[in-house]
N, C-alpha and C positions, 0 to 999 in steps of 0.2 A: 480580489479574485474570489478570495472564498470566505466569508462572513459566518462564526456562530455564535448564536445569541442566547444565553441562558438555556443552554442544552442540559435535560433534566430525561434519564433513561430508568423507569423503576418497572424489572420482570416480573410476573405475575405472582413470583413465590414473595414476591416483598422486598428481593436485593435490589435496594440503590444502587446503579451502576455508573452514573452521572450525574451530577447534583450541578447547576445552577451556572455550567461550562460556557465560559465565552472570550473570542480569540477572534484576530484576523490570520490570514495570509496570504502572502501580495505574489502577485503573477510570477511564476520563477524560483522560488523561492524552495528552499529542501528545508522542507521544517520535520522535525522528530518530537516525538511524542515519548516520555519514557516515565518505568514507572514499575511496581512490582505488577507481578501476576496477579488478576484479578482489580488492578487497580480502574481500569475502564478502557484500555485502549485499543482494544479491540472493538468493545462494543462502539466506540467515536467512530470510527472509521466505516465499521459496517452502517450506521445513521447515515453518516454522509451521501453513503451511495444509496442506502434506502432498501439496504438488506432485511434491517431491521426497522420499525417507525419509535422515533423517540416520543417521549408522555407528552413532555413540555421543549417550548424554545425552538427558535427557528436556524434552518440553515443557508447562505443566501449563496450562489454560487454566480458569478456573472452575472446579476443582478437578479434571479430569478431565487426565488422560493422552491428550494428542495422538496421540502418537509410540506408542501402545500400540492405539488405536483403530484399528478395521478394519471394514467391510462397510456397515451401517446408522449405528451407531455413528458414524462416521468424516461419513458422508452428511452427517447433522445438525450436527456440531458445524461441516463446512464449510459450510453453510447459514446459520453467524451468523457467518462470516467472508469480508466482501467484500473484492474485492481489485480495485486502479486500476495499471495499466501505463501503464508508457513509451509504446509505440507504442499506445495503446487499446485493442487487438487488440477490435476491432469486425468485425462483418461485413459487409461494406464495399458487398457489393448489398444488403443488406434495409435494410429499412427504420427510422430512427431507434423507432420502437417496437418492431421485434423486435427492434431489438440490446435495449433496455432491458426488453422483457419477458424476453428471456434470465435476467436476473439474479434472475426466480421463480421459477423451474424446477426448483429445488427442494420448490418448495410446491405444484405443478399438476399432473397428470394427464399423462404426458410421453408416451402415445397423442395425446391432442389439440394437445400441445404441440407434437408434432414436425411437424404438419400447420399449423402455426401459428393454431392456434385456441386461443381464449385467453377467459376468461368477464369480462364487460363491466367487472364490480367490480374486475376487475386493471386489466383498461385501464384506469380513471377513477383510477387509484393510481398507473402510471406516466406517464399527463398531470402529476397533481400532482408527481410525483419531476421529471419536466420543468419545469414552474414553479417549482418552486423553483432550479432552475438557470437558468432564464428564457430557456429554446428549447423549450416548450408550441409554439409555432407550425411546429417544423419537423417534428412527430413523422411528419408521412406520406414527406419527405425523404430519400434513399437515405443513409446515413448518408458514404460517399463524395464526397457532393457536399458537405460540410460541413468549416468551417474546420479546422485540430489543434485551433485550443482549443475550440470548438463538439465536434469527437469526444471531445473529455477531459469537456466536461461530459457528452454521452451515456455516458461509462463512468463517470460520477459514479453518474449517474440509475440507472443498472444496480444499482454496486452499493446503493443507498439501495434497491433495489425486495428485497432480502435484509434487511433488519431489522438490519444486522450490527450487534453489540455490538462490534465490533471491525473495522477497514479499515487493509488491509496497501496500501499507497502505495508501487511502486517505479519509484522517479525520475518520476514524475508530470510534471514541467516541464522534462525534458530537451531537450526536442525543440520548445520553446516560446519566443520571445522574453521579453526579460524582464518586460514589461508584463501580458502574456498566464499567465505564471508566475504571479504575484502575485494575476492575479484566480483563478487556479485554486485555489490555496493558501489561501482566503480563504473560498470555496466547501468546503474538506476542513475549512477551522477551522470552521467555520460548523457542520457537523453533530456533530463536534467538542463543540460549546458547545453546541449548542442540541437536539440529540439526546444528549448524553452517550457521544458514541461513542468508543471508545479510538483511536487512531490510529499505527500504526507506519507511517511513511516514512523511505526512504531519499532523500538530497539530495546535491549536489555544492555548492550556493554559501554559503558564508558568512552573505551579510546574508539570505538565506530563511530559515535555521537560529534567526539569533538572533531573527528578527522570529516564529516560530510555534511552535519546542520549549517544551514545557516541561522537558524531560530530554533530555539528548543522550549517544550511547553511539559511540565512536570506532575502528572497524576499520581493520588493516592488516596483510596479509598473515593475514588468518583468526582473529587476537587481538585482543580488545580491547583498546585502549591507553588508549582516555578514558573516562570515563561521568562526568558531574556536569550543571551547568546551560551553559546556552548563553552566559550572561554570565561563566562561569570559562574559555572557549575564549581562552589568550592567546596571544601568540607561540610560547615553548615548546611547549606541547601542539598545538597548530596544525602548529609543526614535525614534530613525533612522529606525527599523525595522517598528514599529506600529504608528507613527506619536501622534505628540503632545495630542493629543486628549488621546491617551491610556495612557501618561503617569503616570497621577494621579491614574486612577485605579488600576494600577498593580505595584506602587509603593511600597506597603510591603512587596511583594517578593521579592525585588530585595534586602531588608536593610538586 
């Protein structure tokens, strides 16, 4: 499903942010990415979608060439690729339905879009993408007056209003208590399973990692140092991922 080959990111001040990264991930599939701050996982995921253009190394998405893709070409394939942020990056005066109709705009007429006219069959699609996250009642709501994790599920709902065969997650429950984490995460497995959507997120906690990967891939300092399943993260590799320093604290998970 999604192929990267010798993924190499170096920003203009001279940081290496990706050095020489290459992985599969097969259709389905909830792979996590983890790793200290700074370590590349964000900038991997903005690549993929092509927020950012990586130096070197290609990325192949259902057979096609990400990283080569340009104009139309490029439009579409970001159109089956939603993406969930840290801070939701919502807009923060409209209203819980135009942030979530946002995430059509791809597919609408973007004259009437940009007047925020929108044809009723979208709307009755983004209630549903609301119901299933189960804030349908707040869709007329300024998306600001709405809890973190009420805007996390509005940037859920968004990207579900893209069709995406694929949802890039970065750090999705940073900024979340851990209770509020868990239901978000449950919400990303959810469509996950039961849309068959591939899921690339990036995470910082341990017990989130093992309780929702099915594949986990370990950055540090721009190299991958781990990739296998979340139940092979032991002390060792834990070490090697988060550097000595973490290793006392996150010690009881791993007994």
């Amino acid at each position: 499903m999604l192929k990267v080959e010798h993924l190499t990111k170096v920003y203009p001040n001279g940081t290496v942010a990706l050095k020489d990264l290459s992985f599969e991930v097969e259709k389905g599939e909830f792979l996590v990415v983890i790793g200290l701050s700074g370590s590349g996982k964000s900038t991997l995921l903005r690549c993929i979608n092509r927020l950012i253009d990586p130096t070197e190394g290609r990325i192949i998405m259902d057979g096609i060439d990400i990283t080569a893709a340009k104009g139309a070409e490029l439009r579409h394939i970001r159109r089956k690729i939603g993406m969930i942020f840290q801070h939701f990056n919502l807009v923060k005066r409209s209203t819980v339905m135009t942030n979530v109709m946002n995430g059509r705009l791809g597919y609408l007429n973007p004259w009437t879009s940009t007047l925020g006219i929108f044809p009723q069959e979208e709307k009755k699609r983004a209630l549903q993408a609301l119901s299933r996250l189960g804030i349908a009642e707040k869709h007329n709501s300024r998306a600001d007056a709405l809890s973190g994790g009420q805007q996390q599920r509005v940037g859920i709902a968004r990207s579900l209003m893209q069709e995406p065969t694929l949802i890039l997650a970065d750090e999705p429950v940073a900024s979340l208590d851990p209770v509020l984490a868990h239901s978000i995460m449950q919400y990303i497995e959810k469509l996950n399973k039961e849309d068959d959507v591939t899921v690339v997120c990036s995470l910082h906690y341990l017990d989130l990692v093992q309780r929702y990967a099915t594949h986990v891939i370990g950055l540090k300092d721009g190299v991958k140092v781990f990739e296998g399943l979340p139940s092979e993260i032991n002390r060792a590799k834990f070490k090697e991922v988060y550097g000595e320093e973490a290793q006392d604290v996150r010690a009881t998970a791993l007994d």
